[in-house]
Every structure is written in C-alpha cells, then in structure tokens.
N, C-alpha and C positions, 0 to 999 in steps of 0.2 A: 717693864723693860724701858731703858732710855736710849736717845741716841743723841749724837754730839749737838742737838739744838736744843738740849732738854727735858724729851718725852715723849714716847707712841703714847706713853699711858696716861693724857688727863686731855679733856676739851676744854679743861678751864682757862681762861685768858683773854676771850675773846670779846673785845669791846666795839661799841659804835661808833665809829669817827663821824666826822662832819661829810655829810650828805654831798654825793657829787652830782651834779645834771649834766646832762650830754642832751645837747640841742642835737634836732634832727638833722641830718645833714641830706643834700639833697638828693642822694640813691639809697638813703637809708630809710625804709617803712617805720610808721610808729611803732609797732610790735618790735623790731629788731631793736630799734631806739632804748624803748623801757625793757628789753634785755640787757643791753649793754650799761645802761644806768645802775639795774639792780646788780648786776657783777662788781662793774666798780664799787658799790656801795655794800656787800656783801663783808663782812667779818673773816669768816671762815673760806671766804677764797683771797684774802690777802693773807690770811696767817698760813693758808695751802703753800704758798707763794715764800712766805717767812722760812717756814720750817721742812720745805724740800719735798711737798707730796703734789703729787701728779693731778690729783683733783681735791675740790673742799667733800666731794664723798667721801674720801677715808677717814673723816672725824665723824662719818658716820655709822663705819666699822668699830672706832675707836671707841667709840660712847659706849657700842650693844656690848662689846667684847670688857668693857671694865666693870658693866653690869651682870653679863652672864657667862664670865670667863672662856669663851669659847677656844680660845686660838691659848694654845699650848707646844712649850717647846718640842720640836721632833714631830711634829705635826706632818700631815699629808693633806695638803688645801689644793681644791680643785675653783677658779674665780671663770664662772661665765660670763661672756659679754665683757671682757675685764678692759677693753679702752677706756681712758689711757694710761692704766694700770693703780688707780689710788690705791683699790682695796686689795690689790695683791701683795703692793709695796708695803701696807701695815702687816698682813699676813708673815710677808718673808721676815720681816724685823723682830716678830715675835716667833718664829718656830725654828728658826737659825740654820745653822750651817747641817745639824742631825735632820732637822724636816725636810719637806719639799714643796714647793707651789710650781701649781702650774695653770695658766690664764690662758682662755680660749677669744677666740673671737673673727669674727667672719674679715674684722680688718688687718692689716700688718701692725703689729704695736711696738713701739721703740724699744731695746733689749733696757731689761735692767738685772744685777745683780740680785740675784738669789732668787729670781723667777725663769719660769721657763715657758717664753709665749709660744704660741702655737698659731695658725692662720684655719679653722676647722670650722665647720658647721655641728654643734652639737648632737645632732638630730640627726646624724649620718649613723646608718646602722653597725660601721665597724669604729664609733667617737668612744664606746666604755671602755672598748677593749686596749683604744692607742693608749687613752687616759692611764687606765690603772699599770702597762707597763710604762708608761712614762711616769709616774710616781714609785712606779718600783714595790706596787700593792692597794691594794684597796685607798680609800680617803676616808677620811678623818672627818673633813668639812668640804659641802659645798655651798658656795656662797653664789648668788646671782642678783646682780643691780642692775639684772637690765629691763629697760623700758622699750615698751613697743611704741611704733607710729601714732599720734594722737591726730583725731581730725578733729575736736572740738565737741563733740557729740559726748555724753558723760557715761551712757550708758554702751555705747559704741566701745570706747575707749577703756571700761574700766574691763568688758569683756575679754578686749585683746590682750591686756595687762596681767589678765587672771589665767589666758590661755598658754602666755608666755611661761607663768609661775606652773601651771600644771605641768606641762613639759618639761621644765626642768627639773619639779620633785620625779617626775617619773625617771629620767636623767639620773639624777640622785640615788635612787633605789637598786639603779644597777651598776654601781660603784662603791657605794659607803659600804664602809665594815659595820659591826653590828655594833652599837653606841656611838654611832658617827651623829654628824648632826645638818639639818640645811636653815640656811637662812634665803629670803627671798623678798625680792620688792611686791608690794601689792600694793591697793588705790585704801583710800578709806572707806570704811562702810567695812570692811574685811572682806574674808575671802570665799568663793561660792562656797553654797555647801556641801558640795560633792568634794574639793579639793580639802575642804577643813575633815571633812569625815575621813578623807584617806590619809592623809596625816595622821591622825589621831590615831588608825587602826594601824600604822606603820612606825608610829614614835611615842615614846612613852608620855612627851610633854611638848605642848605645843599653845604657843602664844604669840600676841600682837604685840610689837615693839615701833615705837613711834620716837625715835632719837631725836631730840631737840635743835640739831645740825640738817635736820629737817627744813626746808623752809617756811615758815608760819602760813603763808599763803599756800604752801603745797597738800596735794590730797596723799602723799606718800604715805606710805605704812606698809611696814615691814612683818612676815610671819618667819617666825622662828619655830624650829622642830627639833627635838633633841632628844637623844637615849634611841637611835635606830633599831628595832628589833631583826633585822636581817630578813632573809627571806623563807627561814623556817619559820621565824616569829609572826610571820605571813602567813603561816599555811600554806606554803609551797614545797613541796616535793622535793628533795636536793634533786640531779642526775644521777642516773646507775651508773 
C-alpha cells in the first residue's frame, strides 16, 4: 500500500547524514545530551519526520509486516501503549476504511484519522469487553511497543519488560479471534520460558523478530505469535 509520500511499504532509503554534536548545555545532564545527539543523528527519525509518521517506531511495524504480512485489509487492530500513535498510524493505512484500529493508552493521544484512541488502562477487568465492542468484534491483531520503566539494573529491567509482554499476551487471548495474531516488545536474550511455552501452546507459530529499525545499540527484540487457536484450542470449556 502507498501513500502520497511514497510508501507504508519499504524501510528502504534510509541513509547516514553527517554526524551532528550538541554541546551540553548548562541544565542539560550528559545522558539527556547524548540522547538528543543520537535523535538528531538518527535516519529513521528524520525520514519519521519526512514522510508523516508520529514516531521512527512505525518502520518498525513496517519492516515485521513486509516480512510476515500481518496487517491486512479489513483488519480489526488492537495497539497497546500506542503513544504517540506511529504503529497505529501504519496499521490504519494498511486495513482502510473496511478495518478498524483502536489504540489504548493510560495517556490522552492526539486524534488521528482512521484510529480510534482511547485513555484506558489495559488491565481493568471490563478493558476486553470495551475493546471488542469498540472494534465491532473480535481482533485480528494485537500489537504492543510498550516498554516498561528501566532503572539500569539488566536483570531488573528485562523482568519488567517480560512482565509487561506477559500481560499483554494474556490481554490478547481474551480478544483475538481464532487465527488472530500478537506481536510484542521483549529485551534480548528472548522471552522467559513460561511466556515462550504459553504462546507456543496458544499459537500455532511463534518467533523472534529483531527489525533493523531497531537501534544497533538497543537490547530490543520483538516476539511474534500467530495462527491463535482460540480458547477451545486451549482446552477450555465454552460457557453453557
């Protein structure tokens, strides 16, 4: 699918410019410093910038979804944590005007065409129910980029990160239709093994996906799950 700049569909283009420094300035910490350095010098957050998406995240929708086709027209997409909307925005552009997205987030997120944000805590026990009558049925996909608080600690950090993704497959499972599919951030090293095992016994296929929109120095890595067997496929019981 294209859009007037060109293309949701390739991450190809994206070249090194000349290196910019930003001297510290005097309320600005080193660490905030060499953040702002590597933004300015980042690729994929001036072509964000170029071509109309809300973060350099969404080329890292764009990449998984050219490799494993996920997002299809007519689609019902559920985006957790979705400030400040990149991967919804590629969502809606691929599943049109027949689909539907809908992005959750504990903040207020600016409205865009063809999503529908929400202000909700996922983890409220009546979030499945709002969700699937606000899609108007089951979902298709749930996609989740969110990261949890980091204190610097590796094993501290990659815990929360894994705590967050388990939550959310669990999330997941009480919305997708049966061939639905989730995508989810994880740390490198992959994912506990409790969370890889329920996947596995919940989706037909389930792998590591590390998109190159990634930042080389990041521990990011992505689990993908797809072909959902529903909740018969579970071994659960329907209701009488």
């Amino acid at each position: 699918m294209t859009d007037r700049r060109g293309g949701v569909g390739s991450t190809g283009g994206v070249r090194g410019d000349l290196k910019q420094r930003v001297k510290t300035a005097r309320k600005r910490t080193s660490s905030q410093t060499r953040w702002l350095e590597r933004q300015l010098n980042d690729p994929y957050v001036a072509r964000a910038k170029r071509e109309g998406y809300r973060s350099r995240a969404a080329f890292k929708l764009i990449e998984i979804d050219e490799r494993y086709k996920l997002l299809k027209p007519g689609q019902r997409v559920v985006d957790l944590g979705a400030a400040p909307g990149g991967w919804s925005q590629v969502a809606a552009r691929v599943v049109g005007e027949t689909g539907r997205v809908v992005g959750i987030d504990l903040l207020p997120i600016e409205p865009m065409a063809g999503v529908e944000f929400i202000t909700l805590d996922f983890l409220d026990d009546d979030a499945p129910k709002q969700l699937t009558e606000l899609l108007g049925g089951p979902a298709d996909l749930v996609l989740s980029d969110m990261a949890a608080n980091t204190i610097g600690h590796k094993k501290t950090d990659h815990l929360r990160i894994i705590g967050l993704a388990e939550t959310a497959a669990e999330f997941a499972r009480e919305v997708l239709a049966p061939g639905g599919a989730y995508l989810a951030k994880v740390l490198q090293g992959g994912t506990e093994g409790e969370l890889l095992a329920n996947l596995k016994r919940d989706f037909a296929v389930v792998r590591h996906v590390k998109p190159s929109a990634s930042r080389a120095d990041s521990s990011e890595l992505y689990v993908l799950a797809t072909g959902y067997r529903g909740a018969l496929g579970r071994g659960v019981a329907p209701e009488a």
